[in-house]
C-alpha positions as CSV (number, residue, x, y, z in Angstrom):
1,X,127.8,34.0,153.3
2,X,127.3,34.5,157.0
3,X,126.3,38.3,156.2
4,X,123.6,36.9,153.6
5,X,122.4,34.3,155.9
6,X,122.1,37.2,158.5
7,X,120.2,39.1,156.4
8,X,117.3,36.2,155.5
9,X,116.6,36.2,159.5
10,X,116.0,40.5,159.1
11,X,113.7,39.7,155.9
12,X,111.9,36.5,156.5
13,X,109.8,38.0,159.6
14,X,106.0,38.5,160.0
15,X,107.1,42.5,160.2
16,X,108.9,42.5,156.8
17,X,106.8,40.5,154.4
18,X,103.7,42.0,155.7
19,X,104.8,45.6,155.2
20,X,106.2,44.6,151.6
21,X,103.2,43.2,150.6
22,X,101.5,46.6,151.8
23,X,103.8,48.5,150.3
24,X,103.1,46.9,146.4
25,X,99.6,46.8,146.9
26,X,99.8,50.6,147.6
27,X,102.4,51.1,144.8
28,X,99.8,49.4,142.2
29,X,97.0,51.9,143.2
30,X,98.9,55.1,143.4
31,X,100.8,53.7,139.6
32,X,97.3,53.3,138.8
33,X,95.7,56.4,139.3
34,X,96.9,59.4,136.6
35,X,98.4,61.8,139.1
36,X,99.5,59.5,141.7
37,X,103.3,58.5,140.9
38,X,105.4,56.5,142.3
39,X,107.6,59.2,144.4
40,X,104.5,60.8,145.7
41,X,103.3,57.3,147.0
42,X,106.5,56.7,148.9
43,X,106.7,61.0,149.8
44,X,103.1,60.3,151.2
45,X,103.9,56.9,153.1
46,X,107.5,58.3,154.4
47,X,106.4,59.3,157.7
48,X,104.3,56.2,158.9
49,X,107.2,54.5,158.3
50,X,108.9,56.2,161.7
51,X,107.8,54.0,164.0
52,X,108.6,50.3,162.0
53,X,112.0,48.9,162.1
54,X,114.5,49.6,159.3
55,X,113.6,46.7,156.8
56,X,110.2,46.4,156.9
57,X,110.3,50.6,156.5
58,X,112.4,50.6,153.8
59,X,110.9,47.6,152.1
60,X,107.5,49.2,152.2
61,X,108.8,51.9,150.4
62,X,110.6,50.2,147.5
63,X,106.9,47.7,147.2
64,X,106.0,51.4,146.4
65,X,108.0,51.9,143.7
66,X,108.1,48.9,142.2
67,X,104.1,48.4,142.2
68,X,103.7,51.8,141.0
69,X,105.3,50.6,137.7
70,X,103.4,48.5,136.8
71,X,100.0,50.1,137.7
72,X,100.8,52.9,135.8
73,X,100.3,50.5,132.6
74,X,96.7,49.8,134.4
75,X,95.2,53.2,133.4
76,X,97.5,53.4,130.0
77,X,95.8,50.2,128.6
78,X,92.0,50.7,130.0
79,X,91.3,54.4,129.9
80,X,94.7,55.5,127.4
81,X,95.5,57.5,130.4
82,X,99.1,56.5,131.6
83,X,99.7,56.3,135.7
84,X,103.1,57.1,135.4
85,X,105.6,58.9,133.3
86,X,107.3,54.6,132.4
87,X,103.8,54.0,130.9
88,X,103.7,56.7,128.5
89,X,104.9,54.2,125.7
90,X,102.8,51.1,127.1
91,X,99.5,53.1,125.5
92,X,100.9,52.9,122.4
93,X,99.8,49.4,121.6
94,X,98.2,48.6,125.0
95,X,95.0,50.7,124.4
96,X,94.6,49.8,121.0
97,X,94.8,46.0,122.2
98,X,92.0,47.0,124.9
99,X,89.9,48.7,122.0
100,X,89.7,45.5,120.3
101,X,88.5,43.6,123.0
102,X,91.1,41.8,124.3
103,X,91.9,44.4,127.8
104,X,92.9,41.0,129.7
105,X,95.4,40.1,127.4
106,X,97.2,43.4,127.3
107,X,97.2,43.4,131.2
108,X,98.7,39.8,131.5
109,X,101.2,40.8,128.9
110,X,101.9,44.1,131.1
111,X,102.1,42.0,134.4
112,X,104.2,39.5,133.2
113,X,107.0,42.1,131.3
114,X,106.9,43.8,134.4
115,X,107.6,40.7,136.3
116,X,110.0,39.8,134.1
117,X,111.8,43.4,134.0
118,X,111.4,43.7,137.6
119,X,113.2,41.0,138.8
120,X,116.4,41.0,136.3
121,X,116.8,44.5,137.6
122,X,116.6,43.2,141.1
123,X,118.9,40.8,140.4
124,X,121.0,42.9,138.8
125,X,120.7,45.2,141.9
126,X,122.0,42.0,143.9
127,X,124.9,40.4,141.8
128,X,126.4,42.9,140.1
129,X,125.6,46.1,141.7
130,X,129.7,47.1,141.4
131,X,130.1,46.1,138.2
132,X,126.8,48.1,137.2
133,X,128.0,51.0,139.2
134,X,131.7,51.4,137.7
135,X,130.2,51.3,134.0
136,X,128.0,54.4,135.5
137,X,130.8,56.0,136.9
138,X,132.4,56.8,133.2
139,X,129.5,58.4,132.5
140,X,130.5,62.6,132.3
141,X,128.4,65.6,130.3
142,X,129.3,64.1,127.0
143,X,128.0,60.7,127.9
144,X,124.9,61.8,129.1
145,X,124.7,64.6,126.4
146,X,125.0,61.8,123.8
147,X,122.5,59.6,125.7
148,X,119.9,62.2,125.2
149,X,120.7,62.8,121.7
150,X,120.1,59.0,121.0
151,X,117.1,59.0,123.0
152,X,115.9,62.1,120.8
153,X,116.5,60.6,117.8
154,X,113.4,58.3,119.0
155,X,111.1,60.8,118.3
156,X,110.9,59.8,114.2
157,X,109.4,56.4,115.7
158,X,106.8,57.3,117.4
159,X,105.8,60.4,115.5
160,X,103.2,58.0,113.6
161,X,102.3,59.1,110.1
162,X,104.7,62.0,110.2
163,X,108.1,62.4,111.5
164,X,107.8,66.7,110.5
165,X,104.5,66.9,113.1
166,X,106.3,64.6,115.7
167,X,109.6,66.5,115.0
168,X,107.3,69.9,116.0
169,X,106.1,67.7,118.9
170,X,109.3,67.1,120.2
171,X,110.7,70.7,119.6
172,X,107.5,72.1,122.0
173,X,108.7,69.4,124.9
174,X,111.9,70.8,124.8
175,X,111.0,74.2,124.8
176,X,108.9,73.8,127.8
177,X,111.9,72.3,129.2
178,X,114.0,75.8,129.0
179,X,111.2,77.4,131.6
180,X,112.5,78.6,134.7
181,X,115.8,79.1,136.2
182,X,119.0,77.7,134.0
183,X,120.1,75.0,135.7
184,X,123.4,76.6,134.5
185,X,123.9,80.0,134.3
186,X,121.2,80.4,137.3
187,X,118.9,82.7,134.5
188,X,115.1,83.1,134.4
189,X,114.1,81.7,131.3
190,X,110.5,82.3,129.8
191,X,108.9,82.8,133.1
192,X,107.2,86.0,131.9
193,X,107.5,87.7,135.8
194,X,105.8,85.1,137.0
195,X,107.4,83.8,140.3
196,X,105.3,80.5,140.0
197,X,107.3,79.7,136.6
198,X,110.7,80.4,138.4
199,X,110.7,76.1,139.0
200,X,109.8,75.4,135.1
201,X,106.6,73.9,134.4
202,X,106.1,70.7,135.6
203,X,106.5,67.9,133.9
204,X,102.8,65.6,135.6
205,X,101.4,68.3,134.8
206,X,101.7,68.4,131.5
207,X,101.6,64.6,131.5
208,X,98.0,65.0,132.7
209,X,97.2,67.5,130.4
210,X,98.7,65.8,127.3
211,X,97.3,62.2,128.3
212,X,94.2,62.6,129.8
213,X,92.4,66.1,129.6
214,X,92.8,65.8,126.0
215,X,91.0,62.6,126.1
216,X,88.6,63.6,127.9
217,X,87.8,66.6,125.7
218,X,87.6,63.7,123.2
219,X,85.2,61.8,125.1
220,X,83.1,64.5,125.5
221,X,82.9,65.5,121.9
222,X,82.3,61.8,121.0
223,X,85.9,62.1,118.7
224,X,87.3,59.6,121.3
225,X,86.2,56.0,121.2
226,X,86.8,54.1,124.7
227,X,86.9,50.7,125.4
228,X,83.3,50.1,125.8
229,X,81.6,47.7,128.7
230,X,79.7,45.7,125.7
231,X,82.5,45.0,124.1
232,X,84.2,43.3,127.1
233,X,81.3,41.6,127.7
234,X,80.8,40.0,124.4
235,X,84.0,38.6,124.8
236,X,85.6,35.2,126.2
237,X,87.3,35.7,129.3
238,X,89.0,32.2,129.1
239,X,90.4,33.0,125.0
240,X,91.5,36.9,126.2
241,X,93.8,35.6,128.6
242,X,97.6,35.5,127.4
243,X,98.4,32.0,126.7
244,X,102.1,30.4,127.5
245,X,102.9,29.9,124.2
246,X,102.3,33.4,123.9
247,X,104.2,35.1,127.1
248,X,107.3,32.6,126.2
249,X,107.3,33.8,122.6
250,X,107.8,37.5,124.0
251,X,111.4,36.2,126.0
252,X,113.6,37.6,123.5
253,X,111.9,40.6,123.3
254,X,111.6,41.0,127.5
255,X,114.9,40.2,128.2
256,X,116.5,42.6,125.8
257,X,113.9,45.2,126.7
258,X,114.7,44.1,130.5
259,X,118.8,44.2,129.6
260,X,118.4,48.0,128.6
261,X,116.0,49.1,131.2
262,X,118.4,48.1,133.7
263,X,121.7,49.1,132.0
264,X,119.7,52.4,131.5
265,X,118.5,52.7,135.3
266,X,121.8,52.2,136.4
267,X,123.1,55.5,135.1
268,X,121.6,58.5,137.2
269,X,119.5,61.0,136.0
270,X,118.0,59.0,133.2
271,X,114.8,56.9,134.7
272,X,111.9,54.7,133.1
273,X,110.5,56.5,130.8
274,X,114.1,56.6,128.7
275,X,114.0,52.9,129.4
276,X,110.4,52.3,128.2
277,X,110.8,54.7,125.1
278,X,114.5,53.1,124.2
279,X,112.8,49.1,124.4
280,X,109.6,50.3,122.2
281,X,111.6,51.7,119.7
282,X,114.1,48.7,119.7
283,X,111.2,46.0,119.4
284,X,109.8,48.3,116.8
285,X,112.8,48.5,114.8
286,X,113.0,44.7,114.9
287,X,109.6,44.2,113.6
288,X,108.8,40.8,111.9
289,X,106.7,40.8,109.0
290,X,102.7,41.3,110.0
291,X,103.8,43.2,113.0
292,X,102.0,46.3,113.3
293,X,103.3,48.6,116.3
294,X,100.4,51.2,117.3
295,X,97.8,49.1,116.5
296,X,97.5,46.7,119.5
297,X,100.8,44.8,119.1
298,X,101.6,42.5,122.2
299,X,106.0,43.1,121.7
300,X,104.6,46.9,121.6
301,X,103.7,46.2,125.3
302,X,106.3,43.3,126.5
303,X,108.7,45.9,125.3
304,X,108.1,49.6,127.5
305,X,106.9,47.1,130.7
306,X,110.3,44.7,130.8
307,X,111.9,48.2,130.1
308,X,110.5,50.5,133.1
309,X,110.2,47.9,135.4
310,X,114.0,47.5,134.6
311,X,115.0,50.4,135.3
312,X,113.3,50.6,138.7
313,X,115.5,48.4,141.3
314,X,118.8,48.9,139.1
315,X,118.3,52.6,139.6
316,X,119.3,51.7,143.8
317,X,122.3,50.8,142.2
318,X,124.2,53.9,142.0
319,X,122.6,55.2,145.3
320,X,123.5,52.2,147.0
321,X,127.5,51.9,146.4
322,X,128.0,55.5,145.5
323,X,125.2,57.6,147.1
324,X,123.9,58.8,144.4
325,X,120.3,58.7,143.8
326,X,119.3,57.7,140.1
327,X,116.3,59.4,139.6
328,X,113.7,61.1,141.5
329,X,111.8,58.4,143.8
330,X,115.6,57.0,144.2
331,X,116.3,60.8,145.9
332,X,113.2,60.3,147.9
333,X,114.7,56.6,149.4
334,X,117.7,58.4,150.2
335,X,116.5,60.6,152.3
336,X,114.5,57.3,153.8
337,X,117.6,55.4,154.2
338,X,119.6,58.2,155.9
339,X,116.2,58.6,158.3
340,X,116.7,55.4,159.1
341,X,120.3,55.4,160.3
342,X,121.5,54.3,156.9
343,X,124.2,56.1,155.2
344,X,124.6,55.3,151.7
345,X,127.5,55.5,149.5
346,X,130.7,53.0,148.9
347,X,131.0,52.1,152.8
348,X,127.4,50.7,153.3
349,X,128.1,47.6,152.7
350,X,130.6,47.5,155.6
351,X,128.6,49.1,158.1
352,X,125.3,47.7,157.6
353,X,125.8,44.6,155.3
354,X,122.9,42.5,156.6
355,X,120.0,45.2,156.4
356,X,120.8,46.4,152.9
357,X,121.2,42.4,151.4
358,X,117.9,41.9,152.8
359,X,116.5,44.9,151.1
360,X,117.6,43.8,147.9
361,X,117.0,40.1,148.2
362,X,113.5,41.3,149.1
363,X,113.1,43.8,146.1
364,X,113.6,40.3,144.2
365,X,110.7,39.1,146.1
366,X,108.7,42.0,145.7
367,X,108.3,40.9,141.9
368,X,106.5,38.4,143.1
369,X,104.2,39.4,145.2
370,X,103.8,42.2,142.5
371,X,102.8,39.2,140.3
372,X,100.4,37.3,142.4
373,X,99.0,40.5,143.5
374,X,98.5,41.5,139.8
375,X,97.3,38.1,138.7
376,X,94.6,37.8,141.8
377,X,93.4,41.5,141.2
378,X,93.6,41.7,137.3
379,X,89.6,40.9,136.8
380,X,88.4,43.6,139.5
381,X,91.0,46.0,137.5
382,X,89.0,45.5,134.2
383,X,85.7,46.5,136.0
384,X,86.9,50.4,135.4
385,X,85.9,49.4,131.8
386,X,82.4,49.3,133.3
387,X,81.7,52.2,134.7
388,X,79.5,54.8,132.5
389,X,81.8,56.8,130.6
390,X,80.5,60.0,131.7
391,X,80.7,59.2,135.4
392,X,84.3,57.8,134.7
393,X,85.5,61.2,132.8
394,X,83.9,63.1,136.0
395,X,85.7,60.9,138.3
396,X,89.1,61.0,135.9
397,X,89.0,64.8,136.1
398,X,88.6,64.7,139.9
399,X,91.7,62.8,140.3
400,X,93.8,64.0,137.9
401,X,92.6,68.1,139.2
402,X,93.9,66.2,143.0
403,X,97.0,64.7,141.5
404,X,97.8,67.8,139.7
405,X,97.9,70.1,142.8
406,X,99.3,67.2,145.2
407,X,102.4,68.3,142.8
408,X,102.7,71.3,144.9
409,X,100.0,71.8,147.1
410,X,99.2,74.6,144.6
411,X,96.3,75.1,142.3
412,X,98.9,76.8,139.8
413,X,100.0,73.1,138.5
414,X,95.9,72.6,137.6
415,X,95.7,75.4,135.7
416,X,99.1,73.9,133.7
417,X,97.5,70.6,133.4
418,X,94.3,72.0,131.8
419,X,96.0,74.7,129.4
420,X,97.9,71.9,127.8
421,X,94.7,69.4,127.5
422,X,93.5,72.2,125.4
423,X,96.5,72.5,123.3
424,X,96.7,68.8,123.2
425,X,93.1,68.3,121.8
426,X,93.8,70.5,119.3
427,X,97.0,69.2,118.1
428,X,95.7,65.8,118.1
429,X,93.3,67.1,115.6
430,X,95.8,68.4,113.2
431,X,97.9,65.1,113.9
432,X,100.3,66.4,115.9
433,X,101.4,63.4,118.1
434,X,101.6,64.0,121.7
435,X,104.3,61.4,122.8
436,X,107.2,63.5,121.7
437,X,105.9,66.3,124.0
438,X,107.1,63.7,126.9
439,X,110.0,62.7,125.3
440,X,111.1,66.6,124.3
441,X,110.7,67.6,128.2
442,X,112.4,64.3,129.6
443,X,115.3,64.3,127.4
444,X,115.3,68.3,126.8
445,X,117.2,69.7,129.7
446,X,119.5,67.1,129.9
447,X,120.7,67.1,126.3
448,X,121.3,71.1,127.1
449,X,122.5,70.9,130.7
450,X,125.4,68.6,129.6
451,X,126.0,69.6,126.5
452,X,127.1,73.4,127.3
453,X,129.1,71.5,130.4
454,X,130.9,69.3,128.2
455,X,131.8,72.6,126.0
456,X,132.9,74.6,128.8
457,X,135.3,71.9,129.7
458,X,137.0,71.5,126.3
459,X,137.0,75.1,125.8
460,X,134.0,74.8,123.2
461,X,135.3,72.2,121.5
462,X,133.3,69.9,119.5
463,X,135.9,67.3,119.4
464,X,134.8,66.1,123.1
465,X,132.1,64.6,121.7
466,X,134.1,62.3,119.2
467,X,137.1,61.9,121.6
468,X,135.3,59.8,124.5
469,X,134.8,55.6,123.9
470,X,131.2,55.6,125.3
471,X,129.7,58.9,123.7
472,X,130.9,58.3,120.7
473,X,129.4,55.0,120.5
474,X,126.0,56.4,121.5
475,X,126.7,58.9,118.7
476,X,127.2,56.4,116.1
477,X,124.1,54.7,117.0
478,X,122.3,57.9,116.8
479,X,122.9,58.3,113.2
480,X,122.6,54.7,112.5
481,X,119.1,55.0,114.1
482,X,118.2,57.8,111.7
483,X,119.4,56.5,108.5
484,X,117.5,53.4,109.1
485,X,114.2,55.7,110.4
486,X,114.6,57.4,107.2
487,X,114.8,54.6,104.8
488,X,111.6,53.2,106.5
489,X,109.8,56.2,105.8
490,X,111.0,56.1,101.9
491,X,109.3,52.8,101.6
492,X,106.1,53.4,103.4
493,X,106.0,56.9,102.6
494,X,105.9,58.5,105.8
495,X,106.0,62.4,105.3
């Protein structure tokens, strides 16, 4: 109690809560802008963070993160352009909602799962950081092989009105996956004798490609429609709001959705987009009758948000009590905590007790600042809607073309982004989905990576997949997903 008490007195300063607030406010425009992710916002902010003391620094950074996840739903609902890799499955129903005339709503549904998701993570990162941590720690190759399996088998959901095209969607993520060196064996795979592909091609890139070149190439042709500035106008401001009766109806669905994201941060390597992708598909497959997912469904964006933004502060977990860092902004906070005289792993707690329980009681009140700063700002957010569409698609390609080679400070990562807006366009026209691209190169190397680790330690036996509690129970609801994907498809006749 004393330690906790201690810890209010480092968090409840002028310092602290200004820098915080800073640090979401930054995190929503960086989440915001395609190109701009989270780890690069808190990559770019690292060094002015020398000079502050070691809360306020460190609680700038996590703002970062955490506002970054939910402006990243910001571009995916207005301009179906997703800020962050988490958002990818907020688009789904979030821009169809915004087509219809009803943007508000979809942002008040995105701010409030976020909220929502946000906040049982923190607390999860709080109360039951051990308990989180030791589940985590059973996690070996086969776990994590069978994790990506079952997050795989997602791709027949969001394939839309064929599971073979998303299937060949999927199969093209995971192939670009294999480029560069094994991870492995140490081999060039793919790379053609070019150095530049030695590090695989990068995964924004091709987010920025997929996403939003391709829409643009839409736009331009005319082939894309876009939430038009008439159509906002035209409509009530006060009826496009989310109602109460409305945000409490989506509880269930949030708190499950939030339940995964953070079970799913927890374990390392995985990260918000499994989370997001895992909670659509869940809601989906719970449908009620006159449900329509894709078509501007409000559960089709409570779901992804509570699910992303769940997966943010419970990913501190492992880093926290076993110094390891669960994905990559997580890596990036580590190398912020040890800057900062903080050395994280199972004896932090000892050593400096006080700073890190007012780092994670203030992640819990960073959801709320996210909130108010979301609720305040939401009408100036909507004015993107305004701007002419051929100005915005100039600007759009601007940012993305700086985002792009901010990967790298190289120009090769542009020339990435825009081969694969090509190849998107086109597939898009022969109703190739481009979601599965995301999932294939997410999931892809770590379905391989751990499955050929898991065979080299049972001498290539199969068995070790069947043998282990946890994997096999991610195997069982692997096929259970299927056989329920492919009865669905019998009835509404899905190729």
């Amino acid at each position: 109690m004393d330690v906790i008490l201690s810890s209010l007195t480092h968090l409840f300063t002028p310092e602290s809560l200004i820098f915080l607030l800073i640090g979401v406010f930054v995190g929503i425009l960086f989440g915001a802008i395609p190109g701009m992710s989270a780890n690069l916002g808190v990559t770019v902010f690292l060094p002015f963070t020398f000079t502050l003391g070691t809360v306020p620094a460190l609680l700038m950074l996590c703002g970062i993160f955490y506002g970054a996840n939910f402006g990243g739903s910001i571009s995916a609902i207005l301009i179906n352009t997703p800020g962050t890799n988490g958002a990818c499955a907020t688009l789904l129903d979030g821009y169809p909602m915004a087509q219809k005339g009803h943007p508000l709503k979809a942002l008040d549904m995105a701010l409030v799962a976020s909220t929502f998701g946000g906040t049982v993570s923190a607390l999860a990162l709080l109360f039951f950081s051990p308990q989180i941590s030791k589940v985590a720690m059973k996690f070996g190759a086969p776990e994590y092989f069978a994790l990506a399996l079952f997050g795989l088998s997602i791709i027949a959901s969001v394939s839309g009105k064929s599971i073979l095209k998303g299937l060949v969607s999927g199969c093209l993520g995971m192939l670009l996956a294999t480029v560069g060196i094994d991870s492995v064996s140490g081999v060039t795979r793919f790379t053609f004798g070019n150095v530049m592909m030695f590090r695989g091609v990068n995964m924004i890139a091709v987010l920025l490609g997929v996403y939003a070149i391709a829409q643009m190439i839409s736009r331009v042709n005319g082939t894309e429609q876009c939430v038009e500035a008439s159509t906002l106008e035209g409509t009530d401001r006060k009826k496009d709001r989310l109602t109460r009766k409305e945000a409490f109806s989506m509880v269930p669905t949030m708190a499950k959705s939030s339940i995964i994201g953070t079970i799913i941060g927890a374990i390392p390597g995985t990260g918000s987009a499994i989370a997001a992708y895992i909670s659509y598909n869940e809601a989906k497959r719970t449908a009620k009758p006159g449900e329509h997912f894709g078509e501007g469904e409000l559960r089709g964006i409570a779901a992804p948000e509570s699910g992303n933004n769940g997966a943010t502060a419970s990913c501190l977990i492992p880093l926290l009590t076993l110094g390891i860092p669960g994905d990559a902004v997580a890596a990036t906070l580590m190398g912020a905590f040890t800057m900062h005289g903080l050395v994280v792993g199972p004896k932090l707690f000892e050593t400096s007790g006080e700073l890190v329980y007012a780092i994670m009681i203030g992640s819990v009140l960073a959801q709320f600042l996210m909130f108010l700063q979301g609720r305040y700002l939401m009408p100036v957010f909507v004015k993107i809607t305004h701007i002419p569409q051929n100005l915005l698609t100039a600007l759009l390609m601007i940012v993305c073309c700086a985002g792009a080679f901010a990967i790298s400070g190289s120009s090769f990562e542009v020339y990435i982004m825009l081969v694969f807006g090509v190849v998107a366009y086109f597939m898009n026209k022969f109703g190739f989905p481009a979601v599965p691209i995301v999932l294939g190169m997410v999931l892809g190397p770590i379905a391989e990576s751990n499955m050929r680790n898991s065979l080299a330690l049972s001498n290539g036996s199969w068995l070790i997949f069947v043998q282990r509690p946890i994997c096999l129970l991610f195997i069982i609801l692997t096929v259970v997903l299927i056989v329920i994907l492919k009865r669905t498809s019998k009835k509404t006749g899905l190729a």
